[in-house]
PDB file with one MODEL, atoms N, CA, C and O in Angstrom:
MODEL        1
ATOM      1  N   UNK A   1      65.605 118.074  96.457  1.00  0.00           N
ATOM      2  CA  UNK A   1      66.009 117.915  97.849  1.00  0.00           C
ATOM      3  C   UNK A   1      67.383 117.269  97.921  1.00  0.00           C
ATOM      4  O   UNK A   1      67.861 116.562  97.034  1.00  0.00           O
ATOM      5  N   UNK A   2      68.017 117.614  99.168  1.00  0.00           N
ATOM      6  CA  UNK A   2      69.136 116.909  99.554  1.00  0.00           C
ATOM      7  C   UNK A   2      69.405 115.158  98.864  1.00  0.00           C
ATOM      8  O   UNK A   2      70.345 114.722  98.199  1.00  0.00           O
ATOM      9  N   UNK A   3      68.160 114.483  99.361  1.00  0.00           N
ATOM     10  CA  UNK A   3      68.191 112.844  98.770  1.00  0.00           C
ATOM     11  C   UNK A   3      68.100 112.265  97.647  1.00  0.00           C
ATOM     12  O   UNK A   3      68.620 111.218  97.262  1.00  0.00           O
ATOM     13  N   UNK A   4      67.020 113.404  96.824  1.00  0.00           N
ATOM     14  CA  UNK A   4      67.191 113.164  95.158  1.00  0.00           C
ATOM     15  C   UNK A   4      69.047 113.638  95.033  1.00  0.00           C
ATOM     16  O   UNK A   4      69.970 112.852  94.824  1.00  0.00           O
ATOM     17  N   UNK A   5      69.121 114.757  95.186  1.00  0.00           N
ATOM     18  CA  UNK A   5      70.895 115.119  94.634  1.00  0.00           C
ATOM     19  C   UNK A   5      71.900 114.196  95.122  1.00  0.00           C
ATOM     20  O   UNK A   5      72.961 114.176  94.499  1.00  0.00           O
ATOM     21  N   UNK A   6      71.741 113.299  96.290  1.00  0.00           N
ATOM     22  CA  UNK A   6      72.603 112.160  96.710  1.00  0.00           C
ATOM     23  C   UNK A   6      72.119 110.635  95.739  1.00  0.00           C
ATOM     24  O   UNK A   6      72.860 109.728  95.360  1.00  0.00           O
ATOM     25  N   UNK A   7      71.044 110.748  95.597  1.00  0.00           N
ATOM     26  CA  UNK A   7      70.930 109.511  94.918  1.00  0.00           C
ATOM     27  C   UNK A   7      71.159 109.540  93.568  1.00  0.00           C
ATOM     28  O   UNK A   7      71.029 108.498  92.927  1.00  0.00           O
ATOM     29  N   UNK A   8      71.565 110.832  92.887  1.00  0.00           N
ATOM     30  CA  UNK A   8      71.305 111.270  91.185  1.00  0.00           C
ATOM     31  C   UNK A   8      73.298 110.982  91.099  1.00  0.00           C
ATOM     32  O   UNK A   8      74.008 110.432  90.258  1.00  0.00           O
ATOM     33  N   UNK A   9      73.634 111.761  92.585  1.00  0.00           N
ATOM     34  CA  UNK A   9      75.225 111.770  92.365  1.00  0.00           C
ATOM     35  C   UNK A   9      75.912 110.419  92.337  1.00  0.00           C
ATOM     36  O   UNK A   9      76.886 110.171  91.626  1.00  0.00           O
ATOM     37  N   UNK A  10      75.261 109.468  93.260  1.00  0.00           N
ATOM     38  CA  UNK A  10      75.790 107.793  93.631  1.00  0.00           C
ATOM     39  C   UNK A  10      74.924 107.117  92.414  1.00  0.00           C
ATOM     40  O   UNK A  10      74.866 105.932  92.740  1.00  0.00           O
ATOM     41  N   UNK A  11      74.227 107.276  91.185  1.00  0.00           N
ATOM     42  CA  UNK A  11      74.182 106.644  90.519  1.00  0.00           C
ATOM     43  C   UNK A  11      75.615 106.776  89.350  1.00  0.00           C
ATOM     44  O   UNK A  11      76.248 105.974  88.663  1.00  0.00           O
ATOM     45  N   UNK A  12      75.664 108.333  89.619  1.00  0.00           N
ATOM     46  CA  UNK A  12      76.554 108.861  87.993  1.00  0.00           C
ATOM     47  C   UNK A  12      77.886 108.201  89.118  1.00  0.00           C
ATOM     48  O   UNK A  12      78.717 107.544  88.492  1.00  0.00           O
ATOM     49  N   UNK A  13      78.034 108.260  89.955  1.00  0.00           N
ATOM     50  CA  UNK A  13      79.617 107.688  90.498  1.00  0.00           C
ATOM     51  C   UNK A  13      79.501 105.998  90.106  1.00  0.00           C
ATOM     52  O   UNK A  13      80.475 105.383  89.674  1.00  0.00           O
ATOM     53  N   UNK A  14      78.516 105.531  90.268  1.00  0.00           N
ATOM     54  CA  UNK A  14      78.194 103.765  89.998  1.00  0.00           C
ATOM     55  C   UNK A  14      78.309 103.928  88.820  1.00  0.00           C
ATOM     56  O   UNK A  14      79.249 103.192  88.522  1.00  0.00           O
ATOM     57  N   UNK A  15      77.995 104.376  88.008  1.00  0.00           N
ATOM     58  CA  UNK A  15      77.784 104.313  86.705  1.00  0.00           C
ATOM     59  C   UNK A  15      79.713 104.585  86.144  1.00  0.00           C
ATOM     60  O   UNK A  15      80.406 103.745  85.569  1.00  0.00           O
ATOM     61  N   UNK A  16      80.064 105.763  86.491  1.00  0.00           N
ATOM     62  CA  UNK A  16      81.401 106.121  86.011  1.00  0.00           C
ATOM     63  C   UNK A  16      82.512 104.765  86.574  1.00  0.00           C
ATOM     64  O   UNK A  16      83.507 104.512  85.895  1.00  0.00           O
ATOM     65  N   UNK A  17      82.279 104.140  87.574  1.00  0.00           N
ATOM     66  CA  UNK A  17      83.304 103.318  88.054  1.00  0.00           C
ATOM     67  C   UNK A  17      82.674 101.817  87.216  1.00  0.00           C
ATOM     68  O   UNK A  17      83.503 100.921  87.057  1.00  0.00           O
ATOM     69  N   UNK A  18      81.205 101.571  86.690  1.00  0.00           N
ATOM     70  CA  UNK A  18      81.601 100.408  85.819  1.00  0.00           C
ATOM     71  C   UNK A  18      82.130 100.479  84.468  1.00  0.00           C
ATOM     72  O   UNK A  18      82.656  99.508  83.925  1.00  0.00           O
ATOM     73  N   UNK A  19      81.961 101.934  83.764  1.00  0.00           N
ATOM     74  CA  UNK A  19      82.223 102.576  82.416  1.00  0.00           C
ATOM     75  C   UNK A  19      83.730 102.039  82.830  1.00  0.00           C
ATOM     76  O   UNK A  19      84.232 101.336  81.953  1.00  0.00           O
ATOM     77  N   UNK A  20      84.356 102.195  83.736  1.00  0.00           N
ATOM     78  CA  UNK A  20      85.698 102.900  84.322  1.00  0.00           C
ATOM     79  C   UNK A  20      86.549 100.716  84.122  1.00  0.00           C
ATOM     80  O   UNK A  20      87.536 100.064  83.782  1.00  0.00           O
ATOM     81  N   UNK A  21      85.452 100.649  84.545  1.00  0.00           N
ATOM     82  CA  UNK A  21      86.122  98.952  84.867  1.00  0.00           C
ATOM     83  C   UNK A  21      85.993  98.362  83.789  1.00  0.00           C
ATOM     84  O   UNK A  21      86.851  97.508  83.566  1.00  0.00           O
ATOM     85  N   UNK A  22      85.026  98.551  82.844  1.00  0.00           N
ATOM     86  CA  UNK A  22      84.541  98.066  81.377  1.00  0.00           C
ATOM     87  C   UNK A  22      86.094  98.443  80.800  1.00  0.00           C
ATOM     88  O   UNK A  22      86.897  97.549  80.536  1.00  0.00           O
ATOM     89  N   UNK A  23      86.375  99.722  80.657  1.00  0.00           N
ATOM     90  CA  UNK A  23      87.457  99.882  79.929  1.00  0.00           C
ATOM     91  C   UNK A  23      89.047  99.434  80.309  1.00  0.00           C
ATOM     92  O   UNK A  23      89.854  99.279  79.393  1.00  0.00           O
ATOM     93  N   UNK A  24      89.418  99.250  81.637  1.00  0.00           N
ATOM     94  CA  UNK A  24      90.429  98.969  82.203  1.00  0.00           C
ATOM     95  C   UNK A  24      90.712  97.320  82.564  1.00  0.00           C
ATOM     96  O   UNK A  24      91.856  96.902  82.738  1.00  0.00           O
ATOM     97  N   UNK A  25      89.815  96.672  82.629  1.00  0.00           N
ATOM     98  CA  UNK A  25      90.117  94.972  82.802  1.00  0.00           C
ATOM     99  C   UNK A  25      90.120  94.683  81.584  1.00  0.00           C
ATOM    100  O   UNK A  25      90.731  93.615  81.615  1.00  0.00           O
ATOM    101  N   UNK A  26      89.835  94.900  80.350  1.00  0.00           N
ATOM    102  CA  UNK A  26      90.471  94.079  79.299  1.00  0.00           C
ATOM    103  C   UNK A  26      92.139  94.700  79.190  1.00  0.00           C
ATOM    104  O   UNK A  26      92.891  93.770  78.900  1.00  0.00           O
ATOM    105  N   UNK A  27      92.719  95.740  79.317  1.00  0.00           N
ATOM    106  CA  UNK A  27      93.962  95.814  79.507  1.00  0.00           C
ATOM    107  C   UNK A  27      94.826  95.574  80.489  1.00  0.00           C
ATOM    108  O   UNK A  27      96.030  95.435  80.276  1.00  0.00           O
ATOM    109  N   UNK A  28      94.223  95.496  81.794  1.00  0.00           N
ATOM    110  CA  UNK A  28      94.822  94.862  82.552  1.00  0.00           C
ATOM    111  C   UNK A  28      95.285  93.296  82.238  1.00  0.00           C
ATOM    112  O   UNK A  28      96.415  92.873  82.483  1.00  0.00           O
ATOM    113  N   UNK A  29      93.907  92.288  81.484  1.00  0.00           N
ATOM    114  CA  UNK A  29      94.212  91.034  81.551  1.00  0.00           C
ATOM    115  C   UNK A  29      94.942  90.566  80.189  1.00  0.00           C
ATOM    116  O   UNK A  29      95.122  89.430  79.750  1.00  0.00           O
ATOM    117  N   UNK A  30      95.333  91.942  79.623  1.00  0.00           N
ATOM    118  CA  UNK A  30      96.453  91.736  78.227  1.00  0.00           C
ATOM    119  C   UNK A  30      97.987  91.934  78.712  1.00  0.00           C
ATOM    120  O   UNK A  30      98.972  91.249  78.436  1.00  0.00           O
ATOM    121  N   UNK A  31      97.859  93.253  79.637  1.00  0.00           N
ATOM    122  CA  UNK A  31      99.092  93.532  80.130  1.00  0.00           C
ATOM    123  C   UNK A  31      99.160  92.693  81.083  1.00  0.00           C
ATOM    124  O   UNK A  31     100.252  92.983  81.574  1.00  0.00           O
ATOM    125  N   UNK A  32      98.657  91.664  81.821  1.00  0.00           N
ATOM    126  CA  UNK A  32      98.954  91.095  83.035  1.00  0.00           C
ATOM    127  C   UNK A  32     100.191  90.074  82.507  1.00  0.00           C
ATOM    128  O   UNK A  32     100.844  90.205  83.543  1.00  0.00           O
ATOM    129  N   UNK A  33     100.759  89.446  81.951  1.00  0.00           N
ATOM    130  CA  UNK A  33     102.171  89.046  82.024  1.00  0.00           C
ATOM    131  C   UNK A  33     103.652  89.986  82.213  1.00  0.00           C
ATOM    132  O   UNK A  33     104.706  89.691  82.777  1.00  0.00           O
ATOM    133  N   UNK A  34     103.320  90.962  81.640  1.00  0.00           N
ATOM    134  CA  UNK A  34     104.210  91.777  82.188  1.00  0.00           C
ATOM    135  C   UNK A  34     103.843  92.563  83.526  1.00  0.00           C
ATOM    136  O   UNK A  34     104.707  93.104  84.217  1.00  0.00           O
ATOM    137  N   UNK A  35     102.407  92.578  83.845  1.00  0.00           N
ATOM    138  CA  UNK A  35     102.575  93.721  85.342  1.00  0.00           C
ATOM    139  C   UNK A  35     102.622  92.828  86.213  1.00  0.00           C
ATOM    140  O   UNK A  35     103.151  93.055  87.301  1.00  0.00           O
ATOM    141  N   UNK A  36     102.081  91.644  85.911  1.00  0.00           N
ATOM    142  CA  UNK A  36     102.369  90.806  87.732  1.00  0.00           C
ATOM    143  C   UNK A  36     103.881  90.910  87.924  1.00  0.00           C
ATOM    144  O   UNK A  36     104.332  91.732  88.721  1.00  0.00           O
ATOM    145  N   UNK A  37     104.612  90.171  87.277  1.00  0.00           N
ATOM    146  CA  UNK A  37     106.279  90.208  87.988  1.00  0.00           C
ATOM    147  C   UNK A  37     106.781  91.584  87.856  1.00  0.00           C
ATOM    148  O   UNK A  37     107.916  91.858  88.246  1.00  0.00           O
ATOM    149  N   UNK A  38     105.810  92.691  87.196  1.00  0.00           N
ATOM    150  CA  UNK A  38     106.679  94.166  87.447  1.00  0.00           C
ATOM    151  C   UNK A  38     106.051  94.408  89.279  1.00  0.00           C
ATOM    152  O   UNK A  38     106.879  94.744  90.125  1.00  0.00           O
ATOM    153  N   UNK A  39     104.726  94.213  89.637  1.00  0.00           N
ATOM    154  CA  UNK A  39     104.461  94.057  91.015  1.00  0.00           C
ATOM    155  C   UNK A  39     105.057  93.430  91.446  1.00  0.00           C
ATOM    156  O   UNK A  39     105.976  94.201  91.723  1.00  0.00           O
ATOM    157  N   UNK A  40     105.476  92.133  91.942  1.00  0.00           N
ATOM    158  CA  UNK A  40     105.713  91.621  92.534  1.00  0.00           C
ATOM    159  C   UNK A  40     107.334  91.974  92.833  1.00  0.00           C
ATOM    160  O   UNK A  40     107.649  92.088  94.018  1.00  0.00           O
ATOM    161  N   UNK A  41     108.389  92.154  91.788  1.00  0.00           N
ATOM    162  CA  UNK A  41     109.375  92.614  91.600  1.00  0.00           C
ATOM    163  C   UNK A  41     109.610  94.159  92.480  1.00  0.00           C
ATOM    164  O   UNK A  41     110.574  94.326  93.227  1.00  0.00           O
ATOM    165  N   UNK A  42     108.561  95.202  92.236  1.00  0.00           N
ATOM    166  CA  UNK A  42     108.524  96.718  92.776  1.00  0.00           C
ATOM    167  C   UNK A  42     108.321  96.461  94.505  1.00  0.00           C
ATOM    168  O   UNK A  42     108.928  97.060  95.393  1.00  0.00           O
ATOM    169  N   UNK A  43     107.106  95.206  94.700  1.00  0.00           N
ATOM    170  CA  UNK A  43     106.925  94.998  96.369  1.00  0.00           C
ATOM    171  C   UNK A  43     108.205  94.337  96.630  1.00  0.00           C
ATOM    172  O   UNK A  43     108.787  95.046  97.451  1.00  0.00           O
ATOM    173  N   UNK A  44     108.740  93.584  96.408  1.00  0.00           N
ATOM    174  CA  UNK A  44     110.160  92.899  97.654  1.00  0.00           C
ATOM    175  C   UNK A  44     111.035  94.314  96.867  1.00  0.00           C
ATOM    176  O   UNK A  44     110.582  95.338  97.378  1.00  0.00           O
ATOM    177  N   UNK A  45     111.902  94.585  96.021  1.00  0.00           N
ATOM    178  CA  UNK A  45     112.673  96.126  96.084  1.00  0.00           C
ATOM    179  C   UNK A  45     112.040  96.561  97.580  1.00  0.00           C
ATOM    180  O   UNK A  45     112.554  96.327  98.675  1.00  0.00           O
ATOM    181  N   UNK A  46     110.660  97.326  97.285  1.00  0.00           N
ATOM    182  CA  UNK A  46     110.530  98.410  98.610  1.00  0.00           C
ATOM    183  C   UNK A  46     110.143  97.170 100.237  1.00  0.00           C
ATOM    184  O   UNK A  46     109.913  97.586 101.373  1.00  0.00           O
ATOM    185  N   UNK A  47     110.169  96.302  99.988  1.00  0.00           N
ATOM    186  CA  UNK A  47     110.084  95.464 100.857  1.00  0.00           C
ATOM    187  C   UNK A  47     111.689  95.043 101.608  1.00  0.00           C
ATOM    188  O   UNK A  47     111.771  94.359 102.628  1.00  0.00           O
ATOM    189  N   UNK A  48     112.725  95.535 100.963  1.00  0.00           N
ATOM    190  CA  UNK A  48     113.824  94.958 101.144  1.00  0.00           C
ATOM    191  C   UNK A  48     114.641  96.165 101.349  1.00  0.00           C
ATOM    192  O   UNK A  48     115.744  96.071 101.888  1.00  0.00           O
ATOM    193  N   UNK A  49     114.040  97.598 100.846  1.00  0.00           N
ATOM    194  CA  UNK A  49     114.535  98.806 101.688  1.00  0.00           C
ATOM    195  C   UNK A  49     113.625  99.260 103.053  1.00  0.00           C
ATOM    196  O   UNK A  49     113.972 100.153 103.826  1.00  0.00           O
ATOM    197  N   UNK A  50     112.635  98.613 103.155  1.00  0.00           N
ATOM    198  CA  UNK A  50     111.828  98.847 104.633  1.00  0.00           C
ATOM    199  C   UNK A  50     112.942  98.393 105.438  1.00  0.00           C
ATOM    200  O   UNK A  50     113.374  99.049 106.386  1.00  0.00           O
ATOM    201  N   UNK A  51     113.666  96.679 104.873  1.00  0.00           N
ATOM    202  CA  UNK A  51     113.971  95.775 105.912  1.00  0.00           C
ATOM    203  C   UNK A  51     115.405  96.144 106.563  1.00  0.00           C
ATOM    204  O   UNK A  51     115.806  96.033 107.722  1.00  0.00           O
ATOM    205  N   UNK A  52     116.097  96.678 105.262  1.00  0.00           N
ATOM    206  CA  UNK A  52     116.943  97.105 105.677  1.00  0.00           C
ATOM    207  C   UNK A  52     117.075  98.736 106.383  1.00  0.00           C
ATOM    208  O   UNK A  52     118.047  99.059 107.066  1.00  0.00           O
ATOM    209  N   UNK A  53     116.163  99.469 106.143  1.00  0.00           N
ATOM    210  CA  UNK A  53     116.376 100.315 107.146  1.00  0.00           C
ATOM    211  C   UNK A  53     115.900 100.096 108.569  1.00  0.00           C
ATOM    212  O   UNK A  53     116.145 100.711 109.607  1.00  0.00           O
ATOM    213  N   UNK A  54     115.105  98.978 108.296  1.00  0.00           N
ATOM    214  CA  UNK A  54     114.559  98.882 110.012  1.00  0.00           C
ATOM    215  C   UNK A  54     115.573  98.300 110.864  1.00  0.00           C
ATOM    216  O   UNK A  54     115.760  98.634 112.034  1.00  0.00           O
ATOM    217  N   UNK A  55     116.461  97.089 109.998  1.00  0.00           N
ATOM    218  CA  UNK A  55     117.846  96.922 110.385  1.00  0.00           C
ATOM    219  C   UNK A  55     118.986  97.800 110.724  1.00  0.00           C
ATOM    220  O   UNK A  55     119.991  97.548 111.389  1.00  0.00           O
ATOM    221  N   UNK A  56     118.563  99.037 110.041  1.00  0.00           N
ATOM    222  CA  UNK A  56     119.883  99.645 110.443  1.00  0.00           C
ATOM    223  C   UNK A  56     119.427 101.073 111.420  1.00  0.00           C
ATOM    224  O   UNK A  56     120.114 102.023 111.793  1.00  0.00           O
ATOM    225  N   UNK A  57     118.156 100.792 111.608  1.00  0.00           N
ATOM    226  CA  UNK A  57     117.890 101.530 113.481  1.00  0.00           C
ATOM    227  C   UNK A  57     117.499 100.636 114.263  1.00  0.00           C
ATOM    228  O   UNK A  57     117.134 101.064 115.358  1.00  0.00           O
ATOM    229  N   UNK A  58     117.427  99.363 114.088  1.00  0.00           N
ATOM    230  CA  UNK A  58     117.336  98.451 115.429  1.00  0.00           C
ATOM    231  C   UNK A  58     119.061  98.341 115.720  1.00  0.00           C
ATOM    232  O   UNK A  58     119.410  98.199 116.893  1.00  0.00           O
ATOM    233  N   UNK A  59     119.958  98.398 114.806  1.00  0.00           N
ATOM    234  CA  UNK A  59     121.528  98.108 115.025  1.00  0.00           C
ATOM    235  C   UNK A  59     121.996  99.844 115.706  1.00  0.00           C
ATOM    236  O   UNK A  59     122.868 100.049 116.550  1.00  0.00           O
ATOM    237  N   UNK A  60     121.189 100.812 115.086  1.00  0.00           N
ATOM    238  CA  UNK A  60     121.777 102.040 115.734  1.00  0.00           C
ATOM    239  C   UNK A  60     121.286 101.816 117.569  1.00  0.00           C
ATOM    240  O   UNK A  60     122.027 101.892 118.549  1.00  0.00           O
ATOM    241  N   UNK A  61     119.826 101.536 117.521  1.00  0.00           N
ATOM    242  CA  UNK A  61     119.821 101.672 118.967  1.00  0.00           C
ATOM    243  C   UNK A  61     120.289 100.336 119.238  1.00  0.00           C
ATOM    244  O   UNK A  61     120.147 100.192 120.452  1.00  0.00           O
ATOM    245  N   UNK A  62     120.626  99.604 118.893  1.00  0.00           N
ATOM    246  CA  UNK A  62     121.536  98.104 120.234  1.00  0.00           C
ATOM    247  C   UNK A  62     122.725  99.488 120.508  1.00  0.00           C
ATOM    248  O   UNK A  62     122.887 100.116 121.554  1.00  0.00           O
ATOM    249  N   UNK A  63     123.389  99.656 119.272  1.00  0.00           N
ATOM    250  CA  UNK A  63     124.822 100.373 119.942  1.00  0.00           C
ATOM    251  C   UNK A  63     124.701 101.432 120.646  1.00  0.00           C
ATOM    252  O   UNK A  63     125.681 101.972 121.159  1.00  0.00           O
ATOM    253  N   UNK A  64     123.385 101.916 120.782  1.00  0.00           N
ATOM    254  CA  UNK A  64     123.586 103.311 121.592  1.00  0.00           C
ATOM    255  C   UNK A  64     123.170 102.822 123.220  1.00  0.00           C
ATOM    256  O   UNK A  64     123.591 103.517 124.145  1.00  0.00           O
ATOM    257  N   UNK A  65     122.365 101.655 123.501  1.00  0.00           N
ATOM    258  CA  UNK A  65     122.287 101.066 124.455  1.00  0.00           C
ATOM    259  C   UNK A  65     123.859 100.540 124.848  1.00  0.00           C
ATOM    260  O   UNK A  65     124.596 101.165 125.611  1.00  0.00           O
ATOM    261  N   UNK A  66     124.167  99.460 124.277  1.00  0.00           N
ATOM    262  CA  UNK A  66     125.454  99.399 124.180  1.00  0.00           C
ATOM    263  C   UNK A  66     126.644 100.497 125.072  1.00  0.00           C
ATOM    264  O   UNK A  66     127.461 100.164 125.931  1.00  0.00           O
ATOM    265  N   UNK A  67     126.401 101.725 124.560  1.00  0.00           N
ATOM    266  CA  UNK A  67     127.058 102.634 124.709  1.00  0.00           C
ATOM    267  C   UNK A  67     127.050 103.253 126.071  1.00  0.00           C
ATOM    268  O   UNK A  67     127.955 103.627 126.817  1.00  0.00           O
ATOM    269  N   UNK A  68     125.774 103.246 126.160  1.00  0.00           N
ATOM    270  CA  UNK A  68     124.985 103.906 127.285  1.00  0.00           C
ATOM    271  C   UNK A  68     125.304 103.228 128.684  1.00  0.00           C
ATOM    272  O   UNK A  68     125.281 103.871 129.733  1.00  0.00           O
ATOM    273  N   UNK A  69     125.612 101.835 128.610  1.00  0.00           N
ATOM    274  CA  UNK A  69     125.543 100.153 128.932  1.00  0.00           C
ATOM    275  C   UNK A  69     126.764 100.264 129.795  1.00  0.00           C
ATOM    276  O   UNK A  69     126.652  99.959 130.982  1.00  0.00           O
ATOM    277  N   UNK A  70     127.979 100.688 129.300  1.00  0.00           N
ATOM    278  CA  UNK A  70     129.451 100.643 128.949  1.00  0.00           C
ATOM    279  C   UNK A  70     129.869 101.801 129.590  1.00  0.00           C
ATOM    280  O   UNK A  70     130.899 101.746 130.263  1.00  0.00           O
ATOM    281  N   UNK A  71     129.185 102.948 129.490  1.00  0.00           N
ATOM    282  CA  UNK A  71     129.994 104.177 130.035  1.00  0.00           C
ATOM    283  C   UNK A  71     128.797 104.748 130.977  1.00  0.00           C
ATOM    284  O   UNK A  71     128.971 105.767 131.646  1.00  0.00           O
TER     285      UNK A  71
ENDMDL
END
């Protein structure tokens, strides 16, 4: 039935995501001196091209108000 094949599929998915975590947190917590400051380093970069483009369409529309303002 429908509920056996949902419960047979959400075990093998439970099952594949602790196989999945078994194998990936011991390399994460070997590589973690180098990936934290490669994160943290990659978020302000794209954190600092958000800022500046949001800066440079809040400065396009002042001047087109500006513009608009003026003539």
């Amino acid at each position: 039935t429908a509920g056996g094949s949902l419960l047979i599929l959400s075990a093998l998915v439970t099952a594949g995501t602790v196989i999945g975590l078994t194998i990936v947190t011991p390399l994460c917590v070997i590589f973690s001196p180098v990936l934290v400051p490669a994160v943290i380093s990659v978020a302000l970069l794209t954190l600092g091209f958000l800022a500046s483009g949001g800066f440079g369409v809040a400065a396009i529309t002042v001047l087109a108000w500006i513009y608009k303002y003026v003539t």
